[in-house]
Structure formats: structure tokens, C-alpha cells
N, C-alpha and C positions, 0 to 999 in steps of 0.2 A: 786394243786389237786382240784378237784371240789367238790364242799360242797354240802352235801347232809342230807335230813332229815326223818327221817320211822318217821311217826306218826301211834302209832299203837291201835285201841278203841276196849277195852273188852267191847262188848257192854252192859251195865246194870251191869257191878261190880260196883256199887257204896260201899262205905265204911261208912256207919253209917249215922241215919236222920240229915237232917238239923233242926236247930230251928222252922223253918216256918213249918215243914213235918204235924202240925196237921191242916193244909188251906187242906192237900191232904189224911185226916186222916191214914196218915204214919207213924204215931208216934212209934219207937220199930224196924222202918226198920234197917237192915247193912246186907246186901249183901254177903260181904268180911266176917264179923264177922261169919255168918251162915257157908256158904260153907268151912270157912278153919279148921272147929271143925271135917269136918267127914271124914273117915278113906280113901277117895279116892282123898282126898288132898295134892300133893307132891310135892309142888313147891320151890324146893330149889334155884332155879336162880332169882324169882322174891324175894325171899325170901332173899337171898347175896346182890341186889341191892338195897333194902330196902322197901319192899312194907311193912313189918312190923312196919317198924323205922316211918311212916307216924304218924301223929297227931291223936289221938282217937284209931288207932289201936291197937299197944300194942305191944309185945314180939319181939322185933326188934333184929337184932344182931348187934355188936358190934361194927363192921369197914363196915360198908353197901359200898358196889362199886358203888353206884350212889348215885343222889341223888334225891329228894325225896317233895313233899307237898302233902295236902288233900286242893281240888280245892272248892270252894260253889260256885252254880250257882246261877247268879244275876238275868237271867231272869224268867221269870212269868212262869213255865211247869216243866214238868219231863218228857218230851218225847222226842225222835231220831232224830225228826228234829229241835228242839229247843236246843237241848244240841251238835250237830254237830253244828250246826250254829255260838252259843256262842264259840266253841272251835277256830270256824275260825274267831271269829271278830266281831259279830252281838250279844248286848243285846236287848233279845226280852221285853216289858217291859210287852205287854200282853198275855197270855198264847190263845192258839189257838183255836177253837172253837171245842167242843166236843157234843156229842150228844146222854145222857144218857137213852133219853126216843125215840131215834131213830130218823130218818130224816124227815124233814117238809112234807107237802103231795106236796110243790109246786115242790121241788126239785127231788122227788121220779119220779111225772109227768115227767116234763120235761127230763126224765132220762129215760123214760119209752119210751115216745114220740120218741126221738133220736135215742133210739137203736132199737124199734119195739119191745120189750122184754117186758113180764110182771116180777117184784120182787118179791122174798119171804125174810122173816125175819123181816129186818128194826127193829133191835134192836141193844144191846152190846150181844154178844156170843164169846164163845172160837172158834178157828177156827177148832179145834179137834170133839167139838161135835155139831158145824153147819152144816158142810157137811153130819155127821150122821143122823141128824135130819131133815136136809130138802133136803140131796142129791137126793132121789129117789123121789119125788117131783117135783124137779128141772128138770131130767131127763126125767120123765111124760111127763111134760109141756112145758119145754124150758123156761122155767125160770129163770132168774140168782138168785142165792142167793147175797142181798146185808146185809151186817154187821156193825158194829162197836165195837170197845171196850172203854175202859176209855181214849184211847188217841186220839187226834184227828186223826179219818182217815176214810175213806169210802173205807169200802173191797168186792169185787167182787170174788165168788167163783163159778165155772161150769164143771163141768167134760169135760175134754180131748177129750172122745171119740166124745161128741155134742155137746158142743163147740172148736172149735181149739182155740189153745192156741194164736196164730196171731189177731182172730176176739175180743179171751179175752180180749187183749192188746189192741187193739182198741175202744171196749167199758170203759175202763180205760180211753183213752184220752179224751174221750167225758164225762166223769166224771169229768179230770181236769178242761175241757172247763167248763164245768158247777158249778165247785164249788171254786168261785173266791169271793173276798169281804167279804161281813158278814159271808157268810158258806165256804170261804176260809181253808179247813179242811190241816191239814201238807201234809198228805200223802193218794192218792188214791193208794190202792193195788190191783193186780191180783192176786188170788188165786186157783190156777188151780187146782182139785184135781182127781184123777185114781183108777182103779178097777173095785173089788166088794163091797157092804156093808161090813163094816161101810166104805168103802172106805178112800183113801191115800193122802196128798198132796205131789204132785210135787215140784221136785228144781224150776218149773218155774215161782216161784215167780217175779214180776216184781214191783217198788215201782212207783209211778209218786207223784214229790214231787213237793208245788211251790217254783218257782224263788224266790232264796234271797232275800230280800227288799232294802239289802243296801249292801255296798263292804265286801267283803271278803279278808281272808289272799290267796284262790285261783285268785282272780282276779290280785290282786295286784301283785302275782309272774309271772301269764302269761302277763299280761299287759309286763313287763319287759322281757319276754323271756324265764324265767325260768322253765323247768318243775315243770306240778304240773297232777301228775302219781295216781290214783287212784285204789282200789282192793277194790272187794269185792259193797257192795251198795253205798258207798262213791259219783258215778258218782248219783246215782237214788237222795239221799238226798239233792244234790246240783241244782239236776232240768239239769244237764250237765253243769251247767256254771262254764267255765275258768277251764274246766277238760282238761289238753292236752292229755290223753290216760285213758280208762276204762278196768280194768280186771274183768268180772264179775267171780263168783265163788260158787262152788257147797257146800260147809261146810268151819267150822274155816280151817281145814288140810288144805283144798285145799287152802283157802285165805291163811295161810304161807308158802306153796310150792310155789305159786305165785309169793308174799312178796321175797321169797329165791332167787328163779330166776332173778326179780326185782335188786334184791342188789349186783348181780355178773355181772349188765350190769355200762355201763357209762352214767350218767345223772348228771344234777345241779337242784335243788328246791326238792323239795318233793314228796313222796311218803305219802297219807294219808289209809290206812287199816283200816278195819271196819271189825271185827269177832262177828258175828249177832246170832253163834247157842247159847252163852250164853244165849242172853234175849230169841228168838224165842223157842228154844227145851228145854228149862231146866227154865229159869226164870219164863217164863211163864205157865209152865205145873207144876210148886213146887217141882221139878225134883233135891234135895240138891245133893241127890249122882252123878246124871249125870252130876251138873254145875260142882261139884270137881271135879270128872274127865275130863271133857275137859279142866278145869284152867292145870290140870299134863300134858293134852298133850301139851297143849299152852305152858307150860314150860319146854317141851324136844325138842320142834321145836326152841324155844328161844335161850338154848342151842345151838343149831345149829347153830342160825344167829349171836350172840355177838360172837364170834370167826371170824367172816367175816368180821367184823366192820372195815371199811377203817377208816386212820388218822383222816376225813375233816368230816368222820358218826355223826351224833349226832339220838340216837333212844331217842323216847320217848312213853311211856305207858299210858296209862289213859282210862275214861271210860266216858258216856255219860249221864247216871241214874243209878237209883239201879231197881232190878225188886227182891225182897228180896222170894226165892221160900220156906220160912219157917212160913208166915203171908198166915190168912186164905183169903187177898185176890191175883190174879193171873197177877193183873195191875204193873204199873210201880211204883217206889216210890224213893218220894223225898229226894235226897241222897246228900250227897256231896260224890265228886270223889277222886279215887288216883290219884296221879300223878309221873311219877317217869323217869329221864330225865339220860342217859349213852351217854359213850363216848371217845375218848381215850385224849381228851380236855375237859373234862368235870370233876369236881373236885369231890371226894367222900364223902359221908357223909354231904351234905349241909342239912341242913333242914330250907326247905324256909316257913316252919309254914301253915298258912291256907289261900293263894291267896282268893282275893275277886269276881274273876268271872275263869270262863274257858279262859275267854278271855287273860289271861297273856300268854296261851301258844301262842296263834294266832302272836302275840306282841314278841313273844320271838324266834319264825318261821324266823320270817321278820327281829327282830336284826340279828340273827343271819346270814339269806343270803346276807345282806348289801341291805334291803328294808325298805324306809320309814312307816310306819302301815296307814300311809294315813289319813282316817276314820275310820278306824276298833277299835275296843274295845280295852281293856286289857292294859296290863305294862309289859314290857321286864323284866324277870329276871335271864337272860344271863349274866349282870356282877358278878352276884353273886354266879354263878355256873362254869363261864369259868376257866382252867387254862390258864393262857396266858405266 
């Protein structure tokens, strides 16, 4: 039978700060610890598997069915494209370039120059109350709103109706063109938004990320032949590389309906999922009751999938950063991650303590489909969780 892998990233559950969290004045973050106190909390499957039983968490039960670590990232960041990265392989040692007090005037030019377009903002903003505050402006004028927040990114926001969402996407690429090197930012985004005031954003989010710098556990399984199946932004954060198939998707739901469909077909390597409403709708808006409640729905679709789980399946859980929505700020924060690995070869109740990068899972990908790690990061710890 052919072995297959769901990796699956609650994105921004991290589970409690790391030691270094006061370099990202995160000191007090847990994610996990916030969201599971309030009453729209009900996650008894990740709960059985052991996402309790984890290191620093706490209240775990008794015979957990999987098993389980709290991950620390090695590299320099707390963002989406540094914490994917490190999960496939790649320690970043420098965190990415961000821009607290807005973009250079040279890059703004040149931005301006290419598109024909003049900007508004060029600061950090929510992306909730930018379109509020400079949408009818933008509208006016034909101005794109350009943004940033605490993590590195350069966001592009234009209403639908005057800008089409195609020409959006395009001025997006000629933002990646243009911010390579020093102002090499993670991720340029399109941020399309519709209406009336305060107006709405669209699913048509779009991310353009750069090219990995070094091998991945994606490269390394297509290199070989192996599927490496993507859902959700997974294909955007990798820049497309050594993605053999992208499903994008509209909400977490829609990413596990996907995910579902996904795991009743026949494939060998991987499936990597990325469920983004966490950080995006709830992390970032300090939204405690709406993150609990999507963690309950993500764990009645769960339900769903471990019942499908073929012989050769191995799923695995985990998270990218913490984005903690109970701390007075709205940024991402320096977290260590869960980690929590099932299976019907997989032994229960392991607790593999607290791995020293994300990079063990990447390493533990690759033991397991019978691939060398090559160059990638991490430490297989497959022997120590297999039944054989």
C-alpha cells in the first residue's frame, strides 16, 4: 500500500512563548493556553490524541492516541513564511526584513513608476481598518493602498469594482520583482476588497512568496516522484516550488472538505494543508471566542478524517507561530508549536519532549517515505514513535 502523509498547520496555534519571546516583546504569549479556557472550546479528538499531554500545556488525558511534542523554532522570526519553511527543512538564521516605519521612498518610486499608480498609507495597518480609512480615497484617485504590519510583507489593497482582481495580481508580481535582496520582504499580498463603506475584503487573497533559498522536504519528495499535494496557501508560501498539485481554498471548512476529498483518492508523498482563518480572522483581530470556535469545528471535521485513515496514513498536526488574540498587541508571537503525529503505525502516548527546530518534522516526512533529508534541517523522530 502506498504511504502517504497529511500535514496539517493550524496556522498561529502556537502553545506558550518561547525563552527568546522578549527579542519580539511576546513575553505572556500561549495561544493554545488562551483559546482553550473559553466556553466555545470543544475539542475532544485533538484532546484524545493528546494535544493536552504536550510539554508546558497541561491537563492531558491519560492513554492519549497519538503522540505528541511542543516544537521551538530555531530560526530568527515568528512569521508564515519562516515557520513553513523551517517545517520543510530550511533554518532561517536571519529573520526577514520588516518595515515598522513604512517603505523606503526608493522602493515606493519604483513601485509607482512600474505600475503607473500613485500609493496611499506606506505604514503597518490592520487590514480591517486600512480599506476604511483610505478605501474611498483610493477609489477617488486610483490609488492602490500599500500596507505593512509587524511581519515582513508588502500588502496591496484596491477595490474589485476599479481595480480587477487580475490587474491586482499583477501589480503584486511587479512588487515581487522589485523586492528581492535587502528589502527581500517574505510575502507580497493582494488584498482585494468589495462594497460599500467601510467596505469588505474578498477570498481573493493572493500571497506571492520568495523562492526558498535552500532544499526543501517538497523538493526532495518530487525530485523522487513522489507526490507533494498542496491545500489551502501552502502552493503561495513555497513560491510553487516542487508543489506537484495546488488546491486553493475559500475558509478552514473548505481547506478540510478539500483535505477529505484529498485522502479518499490514491497518492504516495504528501499532502501539506495550511488553515489560515485561525491567524487571519481570529488571531489577528483578538477574536478568543471566534479562534475557539473554529479550533471545534476543525475538530468535528477531524473526526471525520481519522476514521478514513488508511494502514500506510500517518497525519500530523502542528502550527507555524502563535498570533495570541488575548495580548493588547494584534501581531504574531513568538511561540513554540504543538506537535502531534497519528496513525494506525504510530505508537500511542510517545512524548517526544520539546524538539529543537520544526525541522524534525521535515526529517521525519522524508524517514518515513524512504527519502534521504539531503540538506534539509531537522532529526527524524520516526524511530521513536513507529510500531513496527
Amino acid at each position: 500500500m502506498s504511504k502517504r502523509v497529511f500535514i496539517i498547520v493550524l496556522d498561529s496555534c502556537g502553545c506558550g512563548e518561547m525563552p527568546d519571546a522578549y527579542l519580539w516583546h511576546d513575553e505572556g504569549s500561549n495561544t493554545l493556553g488562551v483559546i482553550r479556557k473559553d466556553s466555545h472550546f470543544n475539542c475532544p479528538n485533538l484532546v484524545d490524541l493528546g494535544l493536552f499531554n504536550i510539554e508546558g500545556v497541561g491537563g492531558g488525558v491519560e492513554n492519549p492516541k497519538g503522540s505528541f511534542a511542543r516544537m521551538k523554532e530555531t530560526s530568527m522570526g515568528k512569521d508564515t513564511t519562516i515557520g513553513h519553511w523551517e517545517i520543510a527543512g530550511i533554518i532561517s538564521p536571519k529573520p526577514l526584513p520588516t518595515y515598522p516605519n513604512g517603505f523606503p521612498k526608493e522602493v515606493i518610486d519604483e513601485f509607482e513608476r512600474r505600475t503607473g499608480r500613485k500609493t496611499l498609507c506606506n505604514k503597518p495597518y490592520s487590514g480591517t481598518e486600512v480599506i476604511k480609512d483610505y478605501g474611498k480615497e483610493s477609489i477617488e484617485t486610483g490609488a492602490l493602498i500599500v500596507y505593512t504590519s509587524a511581519d515582513s510583507v508588502f500588502q496591496i489593497a484596491a477595490h474589485e469594482d476599479y481595480v480587477p482582481v487580475p490587474e491586482l495580481y499583477r501589480y503584486c508580481e511587479i512588487a515581487r520583482e522589485i523586492l528581492q535582496g535587502e528589502h527581500g520582504v517574505g510575502r507580497v499580498i493582494a488584498r482585494p476588497f468589495t462594497g460599500e463603506w467601510p467596505y469588505t475584503r474578498t477570498p481573493n487573497r493572493h500571497d506571492y512568496s520568495l523562492v526558498p533559498p535552500h532544499t526543501t522536504m517538497l523538493d526532495v519528495l518530487k525530485q523522487h516522484g513522489l507526490a507533494t499535494i498542496s491545500v489551502g496557501k501552502i502552493y503561495d508560501i513555497f513560491a510553487g516550488k516542487s508543489v506537484s498539485e495546488s488546491n486553493r481554498t475559500t475558509s478552514n471548512t473548505n481547506g478540510m472538505e478539500v483535505t477529505l476529498d484529498i485522502q479518499k483518492r490514491d497518492f504516495e508523498g504528501l499532502c501539506f494543508v495550511n488553515l489560515v482563518d485561525f491567524d487571519m480572522k481570529y488571531g489577528h483581530r483578538n477574536d478568543i471566542a471566534g479562534y475557539a470556535n473554529a479550533m471545534t469545528e476543525f475538530d468535528v471535521q477531524l473526526g471525520q478524517f481519522l476514521p478514513n485513515m488508511r494502514d500506510d496514513d500517518i497525519l500530523i498536526i502542528t502550527a507555524d507561530h502563535g498570533c495570541d488574540p488575548a495580548t493588547p498587541s494584534t501581531d504574531h508571537s513568538r511561540e513554540y508549536v504543538p506537535m502531534i503525529i497519528c496513525g494506525k503505525h504510530i505508537k500511542h502516548g510517545v512524548n517526544l519532549g520539546t524538539r529543537p527546530t520544526f525541522a524534525d518534522i521535515s526529517a521525519t516526512v522524508l524517514d518515513y517515505l524512504g527519502q534521504d533529508k539531503q540538506d534539509t534541517a531537522g532529526e527524524s523522530f520516526l524511530a521513536e514513535v513507529i510500531d513496527k
